[in-house]
N, C-alpha and C positions, 0 to 999 in steps of 0.2 A: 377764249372766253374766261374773263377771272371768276373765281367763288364769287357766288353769293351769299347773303344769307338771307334764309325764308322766314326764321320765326325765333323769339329769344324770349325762351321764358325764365322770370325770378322763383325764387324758392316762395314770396307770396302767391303769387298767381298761380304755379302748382297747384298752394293748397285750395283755391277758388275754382280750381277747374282741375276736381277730383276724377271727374270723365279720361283725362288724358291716360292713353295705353301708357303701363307702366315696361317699358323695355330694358330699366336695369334696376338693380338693388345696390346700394352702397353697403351694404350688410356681408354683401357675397366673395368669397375667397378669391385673392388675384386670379388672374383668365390664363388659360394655359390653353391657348388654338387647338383644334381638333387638327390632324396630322391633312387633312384633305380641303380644310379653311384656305379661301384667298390671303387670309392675312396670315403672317407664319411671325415668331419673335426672331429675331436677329440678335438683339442685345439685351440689355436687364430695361433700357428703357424706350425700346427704338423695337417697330416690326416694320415685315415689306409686304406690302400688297401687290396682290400678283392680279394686273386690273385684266388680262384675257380672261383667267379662272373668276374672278369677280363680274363677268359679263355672261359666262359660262353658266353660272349660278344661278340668273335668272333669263333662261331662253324666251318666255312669253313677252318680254318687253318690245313692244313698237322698236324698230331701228332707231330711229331718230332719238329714243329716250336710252337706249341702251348706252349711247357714247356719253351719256352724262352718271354720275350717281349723287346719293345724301349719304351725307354725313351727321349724326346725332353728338354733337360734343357737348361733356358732363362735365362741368366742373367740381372741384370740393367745394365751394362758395354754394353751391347748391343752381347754380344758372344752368341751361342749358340752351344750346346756337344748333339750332339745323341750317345747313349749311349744301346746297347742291352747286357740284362743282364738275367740270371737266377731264374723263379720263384719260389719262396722259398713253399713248401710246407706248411708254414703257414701262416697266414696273417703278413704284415710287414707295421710300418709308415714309411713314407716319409722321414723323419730323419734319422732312422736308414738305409734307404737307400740310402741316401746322404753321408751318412760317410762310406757305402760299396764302394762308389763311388769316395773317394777321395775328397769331397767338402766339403769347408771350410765355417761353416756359425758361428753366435754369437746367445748367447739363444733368442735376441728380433729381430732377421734378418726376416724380412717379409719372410713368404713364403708361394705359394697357390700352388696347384694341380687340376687338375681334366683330367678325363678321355679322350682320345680323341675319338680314334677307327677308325682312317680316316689317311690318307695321310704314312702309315705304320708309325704311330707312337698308343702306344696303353695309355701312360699318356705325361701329359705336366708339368713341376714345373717352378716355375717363381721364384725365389731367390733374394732378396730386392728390388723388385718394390712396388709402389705405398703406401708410407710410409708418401708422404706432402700430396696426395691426400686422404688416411684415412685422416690425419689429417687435411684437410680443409673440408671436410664431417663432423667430427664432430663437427668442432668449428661451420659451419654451421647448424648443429640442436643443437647448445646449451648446447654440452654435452663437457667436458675435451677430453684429447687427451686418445685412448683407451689405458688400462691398458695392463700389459704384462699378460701372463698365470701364475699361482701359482705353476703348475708343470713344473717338469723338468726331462723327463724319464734320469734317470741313470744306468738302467739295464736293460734285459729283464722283472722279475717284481720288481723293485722297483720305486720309484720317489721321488724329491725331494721337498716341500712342500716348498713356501715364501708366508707365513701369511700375509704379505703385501699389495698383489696383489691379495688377497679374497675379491669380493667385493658381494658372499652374508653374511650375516654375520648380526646380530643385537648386537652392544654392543661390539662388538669383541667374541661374541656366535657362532658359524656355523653348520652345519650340516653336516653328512655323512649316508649312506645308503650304507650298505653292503651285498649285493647278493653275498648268499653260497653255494656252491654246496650239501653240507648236507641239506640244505634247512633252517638253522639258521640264518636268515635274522636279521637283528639289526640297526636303526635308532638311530644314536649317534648324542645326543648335545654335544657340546664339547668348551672350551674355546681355542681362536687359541692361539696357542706358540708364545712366543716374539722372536722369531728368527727360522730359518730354521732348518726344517728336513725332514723325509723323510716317506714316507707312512706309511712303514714296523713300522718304530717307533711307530704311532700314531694306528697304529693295535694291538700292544703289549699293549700299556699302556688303550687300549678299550676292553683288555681280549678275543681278537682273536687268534686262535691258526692257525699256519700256521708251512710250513719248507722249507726248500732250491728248493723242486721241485713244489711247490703249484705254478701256474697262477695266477699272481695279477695284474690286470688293473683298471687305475683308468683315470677319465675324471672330470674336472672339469666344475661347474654351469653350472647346467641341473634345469630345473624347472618339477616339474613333479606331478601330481597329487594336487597342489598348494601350495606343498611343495620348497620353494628354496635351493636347494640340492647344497653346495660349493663345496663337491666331492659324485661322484657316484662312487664305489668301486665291482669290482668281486671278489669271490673268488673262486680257483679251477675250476672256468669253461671254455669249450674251446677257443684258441685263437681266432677261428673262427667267433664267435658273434661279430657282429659288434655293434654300438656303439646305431645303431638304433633298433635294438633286444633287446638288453640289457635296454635301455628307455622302448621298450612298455613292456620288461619283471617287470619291476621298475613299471609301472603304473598299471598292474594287481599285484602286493604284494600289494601297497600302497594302491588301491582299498576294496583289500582283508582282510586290516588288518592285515596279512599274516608274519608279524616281530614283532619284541620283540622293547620294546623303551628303550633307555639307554641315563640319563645322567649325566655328569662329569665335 
């Protein structure tokens, strides 16, 4: 069953129909998930919903109504699309759910999520807000305006790597950390590429072996164990783990000693 949409209100009719439950504020400080949310961040503009713990959330639902949820998308233009869609039997990001959806965005388009569970909506995504407001936060603590993410999902597993926008790194050296379902775990130093590619590449040329059906997810800069990790890599394991599984799984290897060190 594709998305639907139920209802699309403009920023006039808003204010005509001042009744409507207000469930966000454009006012409000970027969303930072609560550690127990189905929706968790992955990257600066991309989260994963984790739709078993999104079905968890509301036990009282009919069966029948459980496999489905809403969605409430906010635009900066002031529109908003509810939106009830089909929950995918695996875990899915917001991305790729945006483009199931027909929504148009660009790879640096601000965009946040989180959970609601109230007013029958079950997530909310907010689509280029608050982009001078990051950027007067950070000129106010001192810091440049935030970098874009260095990935860029281009498949179910692959991604696209801009060395650019790595900022952990010493020297232009980085680091990766690969959790393997064989249990061949490997800490690669590695020199970034002077120009873009793409995971799978940088798995090949690190003498990982993989094929067309292996799961590969990757998140970039995680710090973990005091290690600063520019990508954290899965291999072969299920979609299901979320991103915060896969860290404390990452801090008992690294604990452990538990991987091989490689570097190139």
């Amino acid at each position: 069953m594709a998305p639907r949409l139920l209802r699309e209100h403009s920023p006039m009719l808003r204010r005509r129909r001042s009744g409507l439950p207000v469930i966000f504020d454009p006012a409000r400080d970027p969303i930072q998930p609560d550690p127990g949310s189905a929706v968790q961040r992955i990257s600066v503009n991309n989260y994963m919903i984790d739709t078993q713990l999104l079905v968890d959330h509301r036990p009282a639902l009919p069966v029948r109504d459980r496999n489905m949820a809403t969605m409430m998308l906010v635009f900066s233009t002031g529109v908003h699309r509810e939106i009830i869609f089909p929950l995918p039997r695996q875990n899915i990001t917001v991305q790729d759910l945006l483009r199931q959806c027909g929504v148009h965005f660009e790879r640096n388009t601000i965009i946040q999520c989180e959970e609601l569970g109230r007013n029958c909506i079950d997530i909310v995504v907010r689509v280029g807000f608050y982009l001078s407001r990051l950027l007067t936060q950070w000129a106010a603590a001192g810091h440049g305006p935030p970098l874009p993410s260095p990935l860029e999902q281009i498949s179910p597993n692959n991604y696209t790597v801009h060395p650019q926008h790595v900022r952990y790194h010493e020297g232009g050296r980085a680091k990766m950390f690969i959790i393997q379902v064989s249990g061949q775990n490997v800490l690669v130093t590695f020199t970034l590429p002077g120009e873009s590619c793409t995971v799978q590449d940088l798995l090949q040329q690190f003498g990982v072996t993989f094929d067309n059906s292996t799961n590969i997810r990757c998140w970039d800069h995680q710090q973990i164990n005091g290690h600063h990790l520019a990508f954290l890599v899965s291999l072969g394991l299920p979609l299901h783990d979320t991103i915060i599984r896969l860290s404390h799984r990452a801090l008992q290897l690294l604990r452990a000693n538990d991987y091989s060190s490689k570097t190139l």
